[in-house]
N, C-alpha and C positions, 0 to 999 in steps of 0.2 A: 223053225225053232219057236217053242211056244214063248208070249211075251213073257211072262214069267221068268224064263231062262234067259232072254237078252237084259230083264232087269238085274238079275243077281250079277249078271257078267259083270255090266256096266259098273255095277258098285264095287264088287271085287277090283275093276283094274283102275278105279279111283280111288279106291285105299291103296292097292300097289303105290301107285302115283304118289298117295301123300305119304306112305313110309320111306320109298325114295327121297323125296323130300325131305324127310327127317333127318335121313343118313344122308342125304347133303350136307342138313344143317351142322348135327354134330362135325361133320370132315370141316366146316368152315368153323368149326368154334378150336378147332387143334390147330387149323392154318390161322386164327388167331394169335392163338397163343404162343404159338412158334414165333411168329412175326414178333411179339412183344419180346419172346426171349433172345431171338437175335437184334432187338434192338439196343436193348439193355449191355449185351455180349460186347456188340460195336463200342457202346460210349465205355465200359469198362475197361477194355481195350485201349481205346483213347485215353482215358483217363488215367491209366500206370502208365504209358508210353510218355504222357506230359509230366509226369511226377519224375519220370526215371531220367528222359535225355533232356536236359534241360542246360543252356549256357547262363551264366553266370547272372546275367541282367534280363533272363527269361521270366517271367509270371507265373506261377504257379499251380496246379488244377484245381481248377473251383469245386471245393469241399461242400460248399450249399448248392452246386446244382447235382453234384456226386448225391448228398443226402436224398436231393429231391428225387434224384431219378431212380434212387434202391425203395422211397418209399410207393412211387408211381409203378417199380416191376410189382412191389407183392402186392397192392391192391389190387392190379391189371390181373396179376394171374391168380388173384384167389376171386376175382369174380369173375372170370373164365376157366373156373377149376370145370371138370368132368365131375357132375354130382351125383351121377346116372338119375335122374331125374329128369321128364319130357323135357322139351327144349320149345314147345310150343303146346298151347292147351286149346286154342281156338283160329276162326280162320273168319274173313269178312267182307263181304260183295259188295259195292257200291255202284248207285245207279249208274253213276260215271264211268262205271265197266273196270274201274279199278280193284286191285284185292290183295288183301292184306292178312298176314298168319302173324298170330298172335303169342309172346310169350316173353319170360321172365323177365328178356334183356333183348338189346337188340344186337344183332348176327347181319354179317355181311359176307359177301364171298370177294374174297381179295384181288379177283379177276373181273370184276363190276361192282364197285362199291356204288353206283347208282343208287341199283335197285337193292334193296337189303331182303335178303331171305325172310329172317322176323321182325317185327315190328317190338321194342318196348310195350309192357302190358301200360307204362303210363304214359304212352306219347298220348299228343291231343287226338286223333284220329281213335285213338283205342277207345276212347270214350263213348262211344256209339255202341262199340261192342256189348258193352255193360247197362246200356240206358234205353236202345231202340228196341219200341213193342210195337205191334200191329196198330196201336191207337196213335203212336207219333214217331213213324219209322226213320227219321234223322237222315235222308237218303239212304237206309241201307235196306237190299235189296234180299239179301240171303244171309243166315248167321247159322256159321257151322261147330259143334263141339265134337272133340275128340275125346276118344276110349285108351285107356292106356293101363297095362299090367308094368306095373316098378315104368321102366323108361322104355318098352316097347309098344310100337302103337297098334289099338286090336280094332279100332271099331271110330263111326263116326257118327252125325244124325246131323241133318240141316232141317232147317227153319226157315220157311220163305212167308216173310214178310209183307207179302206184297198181298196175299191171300186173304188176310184182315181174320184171320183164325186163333182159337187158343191153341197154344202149344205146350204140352204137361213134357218136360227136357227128361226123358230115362237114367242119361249119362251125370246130367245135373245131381239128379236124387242120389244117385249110385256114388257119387263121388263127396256128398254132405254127408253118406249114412256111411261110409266107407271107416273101416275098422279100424281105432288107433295103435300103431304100434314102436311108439317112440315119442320123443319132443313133441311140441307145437307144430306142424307144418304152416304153410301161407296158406291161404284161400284163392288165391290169384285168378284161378279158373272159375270159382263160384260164387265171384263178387256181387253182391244184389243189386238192384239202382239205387235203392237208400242208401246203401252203405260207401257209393262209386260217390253219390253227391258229398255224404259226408268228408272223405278222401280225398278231393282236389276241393279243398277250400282254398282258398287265398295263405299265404304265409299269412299276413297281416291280420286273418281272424283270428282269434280266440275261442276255441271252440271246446264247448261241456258238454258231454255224453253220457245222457241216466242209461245206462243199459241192462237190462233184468238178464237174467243168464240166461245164456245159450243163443245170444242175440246178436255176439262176433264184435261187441264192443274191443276188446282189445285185438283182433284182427284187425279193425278200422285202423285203431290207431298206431299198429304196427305198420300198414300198406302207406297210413297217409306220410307215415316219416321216409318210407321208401319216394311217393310220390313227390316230395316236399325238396329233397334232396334230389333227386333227377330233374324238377322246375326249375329249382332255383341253385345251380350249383356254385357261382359265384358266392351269393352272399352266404350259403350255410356251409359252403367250400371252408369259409376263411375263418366261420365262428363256431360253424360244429351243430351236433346232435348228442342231445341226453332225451334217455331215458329213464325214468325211475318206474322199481318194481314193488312191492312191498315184502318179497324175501328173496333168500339164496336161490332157493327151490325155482319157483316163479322164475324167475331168472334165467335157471337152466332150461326149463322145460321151454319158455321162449328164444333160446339162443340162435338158435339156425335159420328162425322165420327171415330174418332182415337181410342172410350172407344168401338165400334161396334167390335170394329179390335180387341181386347186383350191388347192394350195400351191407359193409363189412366197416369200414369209421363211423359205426355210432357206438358211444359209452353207454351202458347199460348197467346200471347200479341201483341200490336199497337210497333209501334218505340215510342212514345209517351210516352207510359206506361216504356218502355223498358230505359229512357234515365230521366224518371221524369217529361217531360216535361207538362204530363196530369195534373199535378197539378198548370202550372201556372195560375195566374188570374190579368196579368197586358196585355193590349193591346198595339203594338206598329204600326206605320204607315208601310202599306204591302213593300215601301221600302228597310226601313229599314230591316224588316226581309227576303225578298227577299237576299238581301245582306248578312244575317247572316248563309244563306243556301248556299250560294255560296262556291267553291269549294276551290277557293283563302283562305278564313277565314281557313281553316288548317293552311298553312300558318303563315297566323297571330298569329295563336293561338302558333304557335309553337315557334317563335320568341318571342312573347310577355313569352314564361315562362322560355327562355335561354337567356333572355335578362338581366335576373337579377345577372348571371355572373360575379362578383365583381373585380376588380381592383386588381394586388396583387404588395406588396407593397416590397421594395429593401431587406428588413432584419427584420423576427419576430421572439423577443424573448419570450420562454415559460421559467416560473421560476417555477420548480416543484422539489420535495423532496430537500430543500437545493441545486436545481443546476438550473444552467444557459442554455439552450437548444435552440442555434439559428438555425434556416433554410434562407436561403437564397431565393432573388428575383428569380434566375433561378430556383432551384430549385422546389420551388414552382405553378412556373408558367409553369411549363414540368410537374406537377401535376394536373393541373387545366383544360392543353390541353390534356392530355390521356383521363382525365374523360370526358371530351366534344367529344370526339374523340369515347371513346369505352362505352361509354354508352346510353341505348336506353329512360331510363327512369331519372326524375331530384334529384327523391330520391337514385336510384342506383350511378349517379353523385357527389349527396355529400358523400354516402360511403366512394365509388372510394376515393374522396380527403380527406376524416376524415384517412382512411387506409393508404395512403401516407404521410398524416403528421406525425402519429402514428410513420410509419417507419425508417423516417427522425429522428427524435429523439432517438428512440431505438436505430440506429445502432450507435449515438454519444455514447450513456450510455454502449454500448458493446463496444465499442475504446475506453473509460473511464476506466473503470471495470472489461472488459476480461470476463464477463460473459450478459447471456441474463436474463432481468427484470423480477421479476413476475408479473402476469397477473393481482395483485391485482396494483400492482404498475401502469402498460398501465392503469385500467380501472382510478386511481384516475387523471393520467395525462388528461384523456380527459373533467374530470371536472372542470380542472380551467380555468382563467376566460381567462385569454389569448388566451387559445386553442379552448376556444368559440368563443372569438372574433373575431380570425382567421377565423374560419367556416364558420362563419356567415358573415365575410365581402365578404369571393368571393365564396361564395354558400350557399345562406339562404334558410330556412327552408319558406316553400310556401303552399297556399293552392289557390284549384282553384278558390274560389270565390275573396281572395285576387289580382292574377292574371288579374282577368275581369275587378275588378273595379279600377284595373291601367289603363287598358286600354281605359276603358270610362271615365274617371276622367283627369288621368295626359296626359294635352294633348301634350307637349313634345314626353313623352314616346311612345306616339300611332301615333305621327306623325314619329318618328324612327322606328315605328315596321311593318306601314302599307306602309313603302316607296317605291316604284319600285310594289307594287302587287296591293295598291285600286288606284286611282284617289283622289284628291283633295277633292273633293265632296261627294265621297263613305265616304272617311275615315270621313268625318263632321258626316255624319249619326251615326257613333257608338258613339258622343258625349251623355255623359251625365250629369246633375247636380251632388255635390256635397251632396247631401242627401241621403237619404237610400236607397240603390240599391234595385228596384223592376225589378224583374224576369220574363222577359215575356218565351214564350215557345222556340222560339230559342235562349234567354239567357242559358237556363237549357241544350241546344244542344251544345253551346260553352262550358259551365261548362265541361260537360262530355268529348268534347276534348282536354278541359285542362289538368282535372285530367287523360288521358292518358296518358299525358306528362311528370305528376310531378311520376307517379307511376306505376306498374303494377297491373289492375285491378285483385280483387282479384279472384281466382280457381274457387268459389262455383256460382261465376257469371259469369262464362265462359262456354261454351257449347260445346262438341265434333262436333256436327253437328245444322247444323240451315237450315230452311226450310224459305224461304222470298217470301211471295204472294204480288202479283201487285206492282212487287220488281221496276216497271220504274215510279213509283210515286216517288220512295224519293229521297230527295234530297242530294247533293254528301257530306255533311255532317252527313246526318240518316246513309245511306253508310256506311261511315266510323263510327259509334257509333256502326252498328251492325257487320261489322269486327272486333271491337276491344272485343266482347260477343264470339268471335272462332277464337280463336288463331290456332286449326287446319285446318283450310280454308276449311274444307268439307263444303261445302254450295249447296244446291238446292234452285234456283233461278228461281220466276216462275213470267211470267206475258204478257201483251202483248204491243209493243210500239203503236198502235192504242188505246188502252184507256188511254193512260197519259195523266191527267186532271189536276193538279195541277199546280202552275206555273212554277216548277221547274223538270218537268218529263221529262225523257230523249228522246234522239231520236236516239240513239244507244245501243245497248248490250254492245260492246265491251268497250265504255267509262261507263258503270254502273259500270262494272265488275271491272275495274281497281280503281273506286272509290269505291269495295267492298274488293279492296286487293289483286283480284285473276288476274292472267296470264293464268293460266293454266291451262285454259276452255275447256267442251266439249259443245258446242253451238247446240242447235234442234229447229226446227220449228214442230209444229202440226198444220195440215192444215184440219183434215177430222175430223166432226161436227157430233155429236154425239147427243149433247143436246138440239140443236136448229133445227126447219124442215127447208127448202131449201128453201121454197118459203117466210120464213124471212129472210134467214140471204144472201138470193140473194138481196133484198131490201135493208138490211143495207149493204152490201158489196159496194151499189151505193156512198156510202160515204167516204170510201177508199181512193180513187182518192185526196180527198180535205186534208188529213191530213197530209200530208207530211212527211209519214214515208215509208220505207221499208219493207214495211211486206205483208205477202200471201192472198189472199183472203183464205175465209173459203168455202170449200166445205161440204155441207150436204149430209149423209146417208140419211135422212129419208125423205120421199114423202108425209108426212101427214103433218096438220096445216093449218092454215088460215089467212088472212091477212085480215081485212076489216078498210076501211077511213072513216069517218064518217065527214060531215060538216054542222056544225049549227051555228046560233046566239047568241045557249046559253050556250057557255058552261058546265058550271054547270051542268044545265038538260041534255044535252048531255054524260056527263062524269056519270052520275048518271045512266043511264039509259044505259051505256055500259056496265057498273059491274054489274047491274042486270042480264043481259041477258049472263053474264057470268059466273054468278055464280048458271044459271041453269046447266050447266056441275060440273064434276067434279075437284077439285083441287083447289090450292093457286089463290088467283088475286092479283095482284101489278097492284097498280094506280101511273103513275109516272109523276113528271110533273117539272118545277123551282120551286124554294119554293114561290114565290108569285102564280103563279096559282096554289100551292096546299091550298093554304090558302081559295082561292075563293071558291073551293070545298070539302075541307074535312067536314065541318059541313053537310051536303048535303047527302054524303054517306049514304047508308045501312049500320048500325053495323050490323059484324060480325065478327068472330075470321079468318075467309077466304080472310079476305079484305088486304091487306098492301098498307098504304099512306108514299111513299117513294121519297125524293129528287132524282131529278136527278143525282145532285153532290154526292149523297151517294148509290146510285143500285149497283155501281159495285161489282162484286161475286157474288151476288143473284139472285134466278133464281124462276118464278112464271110460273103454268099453261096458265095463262092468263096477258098479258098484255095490259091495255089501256094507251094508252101515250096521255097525253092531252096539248093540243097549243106546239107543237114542234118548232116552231118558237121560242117565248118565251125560249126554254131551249137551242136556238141556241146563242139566244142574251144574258145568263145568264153570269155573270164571272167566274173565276175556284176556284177550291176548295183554302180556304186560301189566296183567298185577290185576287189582281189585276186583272183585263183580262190579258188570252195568245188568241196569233192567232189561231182558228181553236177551241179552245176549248171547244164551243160551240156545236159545230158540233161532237165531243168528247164524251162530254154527251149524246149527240143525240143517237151514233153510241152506246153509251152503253145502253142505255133507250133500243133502238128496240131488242139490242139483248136478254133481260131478258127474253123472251117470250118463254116457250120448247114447247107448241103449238099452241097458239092461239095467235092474237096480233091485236089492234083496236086503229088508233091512230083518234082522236077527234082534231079538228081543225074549228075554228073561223077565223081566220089570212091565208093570203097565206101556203102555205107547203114551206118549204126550195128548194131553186130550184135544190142545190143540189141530193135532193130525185130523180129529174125528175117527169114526170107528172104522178097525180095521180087519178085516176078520183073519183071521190064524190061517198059515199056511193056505192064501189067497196069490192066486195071477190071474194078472189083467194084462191081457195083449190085444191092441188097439187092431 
């Protein structure tokens, strides 16, 4: 038999092999899941049988382990749901003669839970998977990737390390250029070594990600909340995971990444959603709210709720159980400044001074007495009416909405509170009528920095760690609403100063960061492009230059993709007529444009469930096989998200439109091209 033919065999009946393996694995992810369902089945069981026979001085079924164990079945079975989806993406040799297959979760077979069929993509041993090259092979000996059509496996290619060779991955490429046709998927299988290092940080770091597009910036930071939550599941067990997106959108098209992973308990919300503000429905002029997102309004906010600090008065007397019980003006007012002094919060403050008055009296009744009160006796002292009235003249009892509408009501008060921080004029804007306070969306942003003020938010709404996408959109008051949601400052921080579109997006990391609370940053740039081919994101990179920011050009891996201009009269028919011819390929089309020229064009479109009709002001995140961007001019000349023009933001949009593209991209123009672009010749393709 020529060698040739003993080679092909051999590799044929070692794919048999690892397909068997496969449909091992799935048959043990059912006898999983079976096991959890007769688990559950037992204790339920148990649990009506103790509810139902029960003698008279019996105990009754524990309703909090019942809770516990309905909310342990559906997490159990929904991260052991059948998602047909591989069940492993890699496999890996160790000098040690050990080896390990790799993939989403880890998988056992209920008949030797020893040896586990898969390995977790984030146990510590998988780490090598992701990081060992020929130049520092971490003991691993051989690194194999698999081929897979939807969830059956077609193919495989190994990598032996030991050879000290470059190795260009087929399956790698095929599976980064691989055509979108749905949500966000994971990356799990094509994680880079950059991107592995950024992902198992420490909880404890603080980590800020410039990512230029196409660079898996928010891949990172979706795996590393996967990874972060498998590390440590005690402490993120008990305090939780947030994410924030910056829309609806966003949101959806990331949904399924984190449930792909084995994690299904993370919240995943707008700042919006996250602060209440989604539910305003009063408009207010883009100054005014410009102004309400301004970084000073802390500030204000903070003054405006310790400004109600009361006067204390020479000599109060409390008249309790037949006795006479004075405190004095110093006294009291050496009470009033400890609690202003050592308290962080305005309900801890009035404690602070209820417990001081409390003391002040007690120790006269013990120099009275010779002994100490009962506690029956402190508690009726603090209900009379004097001891009220004390409380309440120099530390009242406050609520944030009360707060606000001092502020925009008594214009006195707001002219004291906003002195030395607004202008004259700024502070006119937060006036308001005397009628019934309507709530626009950054009223609901001030609320929530008030009741930071008056209270400590409470535990169940606070989060061990928080993951912030297109964190240089919000504004240094969102900042601070999502600082005060993680008290333990673990935050992943992900976005890039090139697409802040809003009017109030930053143009530094270092000042977000401090309006997020943190100092003690580990700051990365990702410059190499993964998502998007070379011969776009060289195109949009031409726009760089004009936004006024610091940050890297994006270099692209991939050599494929296409870029074609198209220029007509008509738009419409033009724009119409590019999504046709793109959706003779395969994969997603996003049509993007300003919202008035998507209006010209959307009835026009071909329906189809392959088509997305998306604002410019709202692409960012989302990533389509094909993109036609139509009159780009128009989205240069558009305003920004949320009200007024900013400088450049135009061009913002622009720079996020073109990058949506992972391979195809056709923009359609009537109007000149932005000169910025540079020249572009008419009905031109460039394929790399």
């Amino acid at each position: 038999m020529p060698v040739e033919s003993v080679a092909v065999s051999e590799v044929q009946a070692e794919l048999r092999a690892e397909v068997d393996h496969h449909d091992r694995v799935r048959a043990a992810m059912g006898a999983m899941r079976r096991t959890t369902i007769d688990l559950v089945a037992g204790f339920r069981s148990d649990f009506i049988e103790g509810k139902a026979n029960r003698f008279a001085h019996d105990g009754g079924p524990d309703h909090n382990l019942g809770s516990a164990m309905a909310r342990y079945r559906d997490d159990r079975l929904e991260n052991l749901a059948d998602r047909d989806i591989p069940l492993f993406f890699g496999r890996l040799w160790l000098d040690t003669g050990q080896d390990y297959h790799l993939g989403r979760r880890h998988v056992r077979d209920e008949s030797d839970r020893a040896t586990p069929l898969v390995i977790d993509w984030r146990a510590p041993v998988a780490e090598r998977y992701y990081r060992a090259s020929m130049h520092q092979r971490l003991e691993v000996c051989r690194r194999r990737r698999f081929g897979f059509q939807g969830s059956v496996l077609t193919g495989f290619e190994d990598e032996d390390l030991r050879l000290g060779e470059d190795f260009s991955s087929e399956l790698l490429t095929a599976e980064i250029e691989r055509p979108r046709t749905g949500p966000m998927r994971d990356i799990v299988a094509t994680i880079q070594p950059e991107q592995d290092e950024l992902i198992r940080r420490e909880l404890a770091t603080t980590l800020c990600v410039q990512g230029a597009p196409g660079t898996g910036k928010t891949a990172v930071g979706l795996h590393r909340a996967a990874w972060l939550l498998y590390s440590y599941p005690n402490k993120l067990g008990r305090s939780g995971m947030l994410v924030v997106g910056p829309n609806d959108g966003f949101l959806r098209y990331i949904g399924g990444v984190l449930p792909t992973l084995g994690e299904s308990a993370v919240w995943q919300v707008t700042v919006e959603e996250l602060t209440g503000a989604v539910d305003a429905r009063f408009d207010e002029p883009v100054d005014v709210t410009r102004l309400k997102h301004d970084a000073r309004m802390a500030q204000v906010c903070e003054r405006a709720v310790w400004s109600h600090v009361g006067a204390v008065e020479e000599e109060v007397i409390i008249a309790h159980a037949g006795g006479r019980w004075v405190l004095d003006g110093d006294y009291l007012a050496d009470a009033v400044n400890r609690a202003i002094a050592g308290s962080r919060t305005w309900t801890i403050g009035r404690k602070a001074v209820e417990q001081a008055v409390v003391r002040g009296v007690v120790r006269q009744f013990e120099v009275r007495h010779l002994r100490s009160p009962e506690s029956r006796w402190v508690t009726e002292l603090k209900r009379q009416p004097a001891f009220k009235a004390l409380l309440d003249a120099v530390w009242p009892r406050l609520t944030a909405r009360q707060v606000l509408r001092r502020l925009y009501v008594d214009e006195k008060f707001r002219a004291s509170v906003c002195s030395g921080l607004l202008t004259d004029e700024e502070t006119a804007l937060l006036r308001r009528g005397k009628g019934a306070l309507k709530l626009a969306a950054a009223d609901l942003l001030l609320l929530d920095e008030i009741q930071g003020h008056l209270r400590p938010i409470a535990s169940e709404k606070t989060y061990g760690h928080v993951v912030v996408d297109e964190a240089q959109d919000l504004s240094p008051m969102q900042c601070r609403a999502v600082a005060r949601r993680c008290p333990s400052g673990s935050l992943t921080v992900l976005g890039d100063l090139a697409q802040g579109t809003t009017p109030w997006a930053a143009d530094r990391w270092e000042t977000q960061m401090e309006h997020l609370g943190r100092e003690d940053v580990e700051y990365t740039e990702l410059t190499a492009g993964y998502r998007v081919p070379g011969v776009i994101i060289d195109l949009a990179n031409r726009i760089l230059p004009h936004l006024g920011v610091a940050v890297s050009p994006a270099r692209s891996v991939r050599s494929d993709g296409s870029v074609d201009v198209v220029r007509s009269d008509d738009l419409a028919g033009a724009t119409v007529e590019a999504v046709k011819r793109a959706l003779d390929d395969e994969g997603l089309v996003g049509v993007i444009a300003a919202e008035e020229t998507l209006e010209a064009v959307r009835q026009a479109l071909p329906a189809s469930d392959r088509v997305e009709v998306v604002p410019a002001a709202l692409a960012k995140g989302l990533e389509f096989d094909h993109v036609v961007v139509a009159e780009p001019a128009e989205v240069v000349a558009a305003p920004a998200t949320g009200g007024e023009p900013r400088d450049g933001v135009g061009l913002r949009h622009l720079y996020v439109a073109l990058t949506r593209a992972v391979s195809r991209l056709t923009i359609v123009h009537t109007r000149p091209i932005p000169p910025e672009l540079g020249q572009l010749p008419s009905r031109a393709r460039a394929v790399a």
